[in-house]
N, C-alpha and C positions, 0 to 999 in steps of 0.2 A: 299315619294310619296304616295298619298293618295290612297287607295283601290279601284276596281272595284268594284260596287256595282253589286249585281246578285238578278232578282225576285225573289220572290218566285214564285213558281207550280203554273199558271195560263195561259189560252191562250198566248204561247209566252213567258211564265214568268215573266208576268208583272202584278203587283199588279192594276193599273187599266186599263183593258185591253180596256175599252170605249176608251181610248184615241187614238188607231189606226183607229176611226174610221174620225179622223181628219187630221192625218198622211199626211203631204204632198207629192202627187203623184211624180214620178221620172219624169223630163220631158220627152219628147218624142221629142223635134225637138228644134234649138237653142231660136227660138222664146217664147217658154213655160219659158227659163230659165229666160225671162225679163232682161237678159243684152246685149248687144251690143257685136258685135265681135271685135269689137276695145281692149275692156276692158279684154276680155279672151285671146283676141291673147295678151294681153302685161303680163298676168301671164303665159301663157306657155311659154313666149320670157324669159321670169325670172326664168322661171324653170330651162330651156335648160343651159340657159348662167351659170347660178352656177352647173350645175348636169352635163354638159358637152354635155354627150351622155345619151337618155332616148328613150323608143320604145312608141309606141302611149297609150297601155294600162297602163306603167309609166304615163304618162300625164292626161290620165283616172282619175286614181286612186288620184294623186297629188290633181288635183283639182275636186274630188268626183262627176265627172259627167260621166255620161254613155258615151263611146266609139262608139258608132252605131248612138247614135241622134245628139250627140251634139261636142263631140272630136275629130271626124271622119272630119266635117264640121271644125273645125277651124285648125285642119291640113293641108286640103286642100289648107286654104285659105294662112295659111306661106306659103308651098307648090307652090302654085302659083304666089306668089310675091318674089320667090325664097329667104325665107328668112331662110328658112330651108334646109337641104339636108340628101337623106337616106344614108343611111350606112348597108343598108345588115340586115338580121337578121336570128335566129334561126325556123322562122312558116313559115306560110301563111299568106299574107295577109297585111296591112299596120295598122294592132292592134300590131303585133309583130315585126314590124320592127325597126332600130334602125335607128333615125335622130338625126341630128346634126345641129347647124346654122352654115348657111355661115358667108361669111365676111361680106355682106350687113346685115345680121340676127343679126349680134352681136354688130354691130352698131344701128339696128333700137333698141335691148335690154337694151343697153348702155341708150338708148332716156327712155325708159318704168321705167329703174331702176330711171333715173331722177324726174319723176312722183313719182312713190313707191317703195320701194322694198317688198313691201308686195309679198309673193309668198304662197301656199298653198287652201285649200278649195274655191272655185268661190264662191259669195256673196250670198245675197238673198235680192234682190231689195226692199226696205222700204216698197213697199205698199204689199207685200206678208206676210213681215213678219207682219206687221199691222192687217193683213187680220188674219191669223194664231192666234198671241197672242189674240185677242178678242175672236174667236172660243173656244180656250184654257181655257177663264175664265168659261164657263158656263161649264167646267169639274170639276169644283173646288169643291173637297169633305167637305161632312158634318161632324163635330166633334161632336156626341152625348156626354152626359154626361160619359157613358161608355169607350169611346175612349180618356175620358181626367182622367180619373180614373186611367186608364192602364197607359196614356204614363206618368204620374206623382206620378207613383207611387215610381220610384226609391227618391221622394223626400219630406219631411211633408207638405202636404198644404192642409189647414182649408177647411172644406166643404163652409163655406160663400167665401172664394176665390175661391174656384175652382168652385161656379155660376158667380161668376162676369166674371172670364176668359173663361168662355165655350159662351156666345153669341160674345164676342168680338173678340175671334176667328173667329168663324162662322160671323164674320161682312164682315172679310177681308178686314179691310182699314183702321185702324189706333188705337194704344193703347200707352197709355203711362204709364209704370211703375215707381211706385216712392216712395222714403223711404228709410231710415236707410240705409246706406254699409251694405256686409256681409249679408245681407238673401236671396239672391237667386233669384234677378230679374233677372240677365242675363240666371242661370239656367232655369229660368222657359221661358226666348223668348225661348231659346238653345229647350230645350221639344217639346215645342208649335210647332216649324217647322219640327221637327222628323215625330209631328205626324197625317202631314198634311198628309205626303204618298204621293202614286203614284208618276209619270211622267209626265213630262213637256217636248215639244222641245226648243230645245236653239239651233240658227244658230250659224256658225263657224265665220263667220262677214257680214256686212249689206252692201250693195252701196246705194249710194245717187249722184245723180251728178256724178257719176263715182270715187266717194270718198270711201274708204274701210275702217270701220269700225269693231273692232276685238272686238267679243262679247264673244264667246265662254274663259271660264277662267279655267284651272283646279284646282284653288287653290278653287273655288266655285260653281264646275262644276261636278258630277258625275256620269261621262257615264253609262248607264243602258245596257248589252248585254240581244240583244234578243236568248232567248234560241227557237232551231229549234223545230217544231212540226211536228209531225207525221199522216198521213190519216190514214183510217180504213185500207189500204189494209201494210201498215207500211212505206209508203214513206215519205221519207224528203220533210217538206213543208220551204219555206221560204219568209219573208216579204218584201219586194220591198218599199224603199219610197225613196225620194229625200236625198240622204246622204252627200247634202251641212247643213242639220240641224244636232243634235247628240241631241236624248232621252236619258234625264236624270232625276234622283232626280231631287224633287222640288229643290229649291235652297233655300240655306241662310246663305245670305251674312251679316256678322257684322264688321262695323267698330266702329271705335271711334277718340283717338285723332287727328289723321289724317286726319279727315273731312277736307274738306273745302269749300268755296265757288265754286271753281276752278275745283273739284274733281267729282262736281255735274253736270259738263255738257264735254261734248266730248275732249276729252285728245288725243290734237295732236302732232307726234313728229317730230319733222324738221329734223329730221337725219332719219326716216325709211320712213316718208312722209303718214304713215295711222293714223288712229285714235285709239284710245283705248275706247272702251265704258264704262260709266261712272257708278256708285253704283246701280243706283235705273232700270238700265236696264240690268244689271247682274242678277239682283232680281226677277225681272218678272216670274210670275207664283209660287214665293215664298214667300219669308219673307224680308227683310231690317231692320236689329238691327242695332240703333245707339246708342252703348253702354256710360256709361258714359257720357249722354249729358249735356253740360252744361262747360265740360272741355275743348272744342274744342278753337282752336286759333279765328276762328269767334264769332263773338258776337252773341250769341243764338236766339237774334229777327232776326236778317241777316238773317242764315239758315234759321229758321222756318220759314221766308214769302218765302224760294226759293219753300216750299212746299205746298202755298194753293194754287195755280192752280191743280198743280196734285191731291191734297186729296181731291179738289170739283168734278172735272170735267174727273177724272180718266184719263187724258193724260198729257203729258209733252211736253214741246218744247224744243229741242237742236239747238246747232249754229256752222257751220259749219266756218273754218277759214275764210270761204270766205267772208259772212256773213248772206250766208240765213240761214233761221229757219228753222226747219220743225216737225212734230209731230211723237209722240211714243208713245205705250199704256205706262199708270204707271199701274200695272196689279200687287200689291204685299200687303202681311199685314204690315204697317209701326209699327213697335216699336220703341217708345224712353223708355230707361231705364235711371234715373238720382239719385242720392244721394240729390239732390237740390231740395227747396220746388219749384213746378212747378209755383205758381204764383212769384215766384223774378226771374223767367226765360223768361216767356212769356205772353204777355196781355190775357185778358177774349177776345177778340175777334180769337184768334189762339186756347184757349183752347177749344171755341166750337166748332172750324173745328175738334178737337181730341174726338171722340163722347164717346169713352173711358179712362176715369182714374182711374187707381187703386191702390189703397197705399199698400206696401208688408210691414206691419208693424214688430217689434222686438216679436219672440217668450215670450209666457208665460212663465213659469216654468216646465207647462206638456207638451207642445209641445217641449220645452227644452230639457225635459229626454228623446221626443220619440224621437227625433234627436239623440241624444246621443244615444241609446239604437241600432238605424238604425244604424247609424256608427260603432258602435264595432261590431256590425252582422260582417258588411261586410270586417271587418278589422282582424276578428278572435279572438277577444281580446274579455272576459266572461265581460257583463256589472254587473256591481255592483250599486242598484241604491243609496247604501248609499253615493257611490263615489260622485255622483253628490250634493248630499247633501249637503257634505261635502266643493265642487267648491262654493254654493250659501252662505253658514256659514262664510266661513272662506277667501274670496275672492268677490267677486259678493257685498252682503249685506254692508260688511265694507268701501269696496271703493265704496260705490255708482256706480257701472259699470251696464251699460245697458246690456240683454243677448241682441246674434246676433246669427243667425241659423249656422255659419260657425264655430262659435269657438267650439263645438267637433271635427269636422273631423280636425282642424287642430291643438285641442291640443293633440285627439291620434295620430296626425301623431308626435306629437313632444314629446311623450312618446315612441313611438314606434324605434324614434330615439336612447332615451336615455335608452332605455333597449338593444337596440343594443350596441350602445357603453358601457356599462356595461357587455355585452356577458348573459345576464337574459330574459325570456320568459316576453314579456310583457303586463300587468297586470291594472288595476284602483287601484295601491297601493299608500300608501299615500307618500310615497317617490317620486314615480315617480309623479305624481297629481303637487307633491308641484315643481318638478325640472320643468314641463312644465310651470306651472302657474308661477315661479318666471322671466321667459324667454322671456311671452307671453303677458299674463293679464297685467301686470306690467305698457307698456307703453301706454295702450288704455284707 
C-alpha cells in the first residue's frame, strides 16, 4: 500500500500553498453540485441496498457532500417517494437517524444497480472539472536550473544534458528520450516528475450524460493530508473545499507494454456499468511516461497519431459507449522513452509535433568511474579506482563491450551477492570483480 504523503511546514502544509486559492468551493445547495437528483438518489439507493442500514450523515460522508445543503434534500426526496424508511437513531435530528429502504426502495435500487453499481464519492460534472483542470495549469511550477541540480543529483548527468532537460521540462508538453538500454532514461522521466512538486486536485470520478467515470487511482494517486492551522489566539483553523475532489501529488503515471489503442480512451465495464478513466487523464497536472516505446503491441505510427490532437491543441476527445464524444483538458509533460532510433519509429512530421528530443548516450570512461564510485558510496563497499581499471583491461576493451550507466549498480549488487554467499565483507577484489563479470558481462 503506497504511503500518505504529508507537506511539508507551509500554510496547511502544502508545499504549494497558491493552489487553495483555486480550491473548489463546498457546494452549498443541490444545484451548485451540477448533477441531477436522479443520479444522487440512485447512489444512495446503492449505498442503502448493500450497507443495509446507514443514518443520513453515513450517506454524507459516502458520497463526500455536505449533509445541510445537498444530503439532507435528496433524503427527503427517497423520503417522500417512500422509498426509504427511518429506523430510530442514537441524536437528533434526521443527520443521525438511521434509514432503511423499503420494499418499493429496494426495488427502485435493484433498477439503479441495473444502470451502475458504481457507489461511493458523487461525480463532478465534466465542465467543472474542465473549468478546474485549466485554472490548475497556470499553477504549474518553474524548474530553475538549481531545482534540476538537486532533484538529479542522486544520478551522473552531463551539464550539456541537464540544459537540454531543464527547458523541456519547463515546456510541459512533450519529450522524447532516446538511446542505448541501461543509462537511465526512465530514471531520469522517474526525477523529472518528483521534482515538479506541489498539488494538483484529481476528482474521485467525472459524469457525463449521467455516465460515471472513476478517475481517481491509488496505484497513481497520492493523497496529500492537510495539516490544521492554528490563529494567533491558538485556535484550530480548518479548510473547507468540495471533497468530491482529493489534493494530491502531481501525478505520474508510467506505462509501457500494456499500452494500447483501447487503453487511450474511456474503459467501460459491462459487469460494474461505469467507466475507468483512461492514461493521459490520470496524468493530468502531471507527467505520462510511455516507457519502452516502440515495444507496444500497436504499431508505434497508430499510437503516435492517437497523440497529435492532444500535443497541438492541448485537449483530448473521449467516447462514450454511447457514442458521443466530448472534450478533456490533456494538461500533462508527455515523455516517450525508447531503446529504438526515433526515426524507424515515427515520421519527421510526428517528430516535429515532439518539440524535444534528446539522446541519453553511453557513458565515457570518467563518467563510468563517477558512477561506479556513486554506487559503492551508497552500497558501503570502499571504491577502488584501480578496480574499475581493471573491469575496462580485462573485460570492456577485449570484447569490444559498450559501457552502460547501470552496469556498476548492478555488478555491485552481484558482488555483494557473492560475498554473501561466501560469508566475506564485500570488497572491488579481483576475485569477486571477475565472479560478477563471468556471470554478467559475458552475455551482453
Amino acid at each position: 500500500m503506497r504511503p500518505e504523503y504529508v507537506a511539508p511546514p507551509n500554510p496547511f502544509g502544502l508545499e504549494n500553498p497558491a493552489i487553495l486559492d483555486i480550491a473548489p468551493a463546498e457546494p452549498k445547495s443541490l444545484e451548485e453540485t451540477g448533477l441531477k437528483m436522479g443520479l444522487l438518489s440512485d447512489i444512495a439507493l446503492r449505498y442503502l441496498y448493500y450497507q443495509g442500514t446507514a443514518t443520513g450523515m453515513d450517506i454524507a460522508q459516502e458520497m463526500r457532500l455536505p449533509w445541510p445543503a445537498v444530503i439532507e434534500a435528496v433524503v427527503e426526496f427517497l423520503t417522500s417517494e417512500k422509498l426509504v424508511d427511518l429506523r430510530g437513531g442514537k441524536g437528533f435530528g434526521r443527520a443521525s437517524v438511521d434509514f432503511v429502504l423499503s420494499e418499493r426502495g429496494r426495488e427502485y435500487a435493484r433498477g439503479a444497480i441495473e444502470r451502475s453499481t458504481y457507489v461511493g464519492p458523487a461525480p463532478i460534472p465534466i465542465e467543472q472539472y474542465n473549468a478546474l483542470i485549466t485554472a490548475q495549469t497556470e499553477e504549474s511550477p518553474v524548474i530553475s536550473r538549481e531545482d534540476l541540480v538537486m532533484g538529479l543529483s542522486h544520478l551522473t548527468v552531463s551539464a550539456d544534458l541537464m540544459d537540454k532537460l531543464g527547458p523541456a521540462v519547463n515546456s510541459g508538453r512533450s519529450l522524447f528520450l532516446y538511446g542505448p538500454p541501461g543509462n537511465g532514461k526512465t530514471s531520469l522521466a522517474e526525477a523529472i516528475s518528483r521534482m515538479f512538486g506541489g498539488e494538483v486536485f484529481i476528482p474521485h470520478c467525472l459524469e457525463i450524460d449521467n455516465q460515471i467515470i472513476k478517475v481517481f487511482d491509488a496505484l497513481n494517486h497520492i493523497p496529500v493530508r492537510l495539516e490544521s492551522e492554528r490563529d494567533a489566539a491558538g485556535r484550530r483553523q480548518t479548510f473547507e473545499m468540495d471533497h468530491r475532489w482529493q489534493l494530491c501529488r502531481r501525478p505520474a503515471v508510467v506505462v509501457g507494454g500494456e499500452l494500447t489503442l483501447e487503453t487511450l480512451d474511456l474503459i467501460y465495464s459491462p459487469t460494474a456499468r461505469f467507466y475507468e478513466a483512461p492514461f493521459q487523464v490520470k496524468a493530468n497536472g502531471g507527467m505520462l511516461l510511455i516507457d519502452d516505446f516502440g515495444r507496444q503491441k500497436v504499431h508505434p505510427t497508430d499510437l503516435l497519431n492517437r497523440w497529435i490532437v492532444p500535443l497541438e491543441k492541448r485537449v483530448d476527445f473521449l467516447t462514450l459507449h454511447t457514442g458521443k464524444k466530448f472534450e478533456i483538458p490533456f494538461d500533462q509533460l508527455l515523455v516517450f522513452s525508447t531503446n529504438l532510433d526515433p526515426k524507424e519509429l515515427v515520421d519527421e512530421a510526428f517528430l516535429r509535433r515532439i518539440k524535444y528530443k534528446i539522446e541519453v548516450t553511453n557513458p565515457d570512461e570518467d563518467v563510468y568511474r563517477d558512477i561506479f564510485a556513486n554506487v559503492c558510496e551508497a552500497a558501503g563497499i570502499p571504491y577502488v579506482e584501480q578496480a574499475v581499471t581493471y573491469l575496462f583491461e580485462h573485460y570492456y576493451r577485449p570484447r569490444n563491450m559498450q559501457l552502460r550507466a547501470c552496469h556498476p549498480r548492478d555488478l555491485v549488487q552481484l558482488i555483494r551477492d557473492a560475498a554473501r554467499y561466501r560469508q566475506i565483507p564485500p570488497a572491488l577484489s579481483k576475485d569477486l570483480l571477475d565472479q560478477a563479470c563471468e556471470v554478467f558481462l559475458v552475455s551482453l
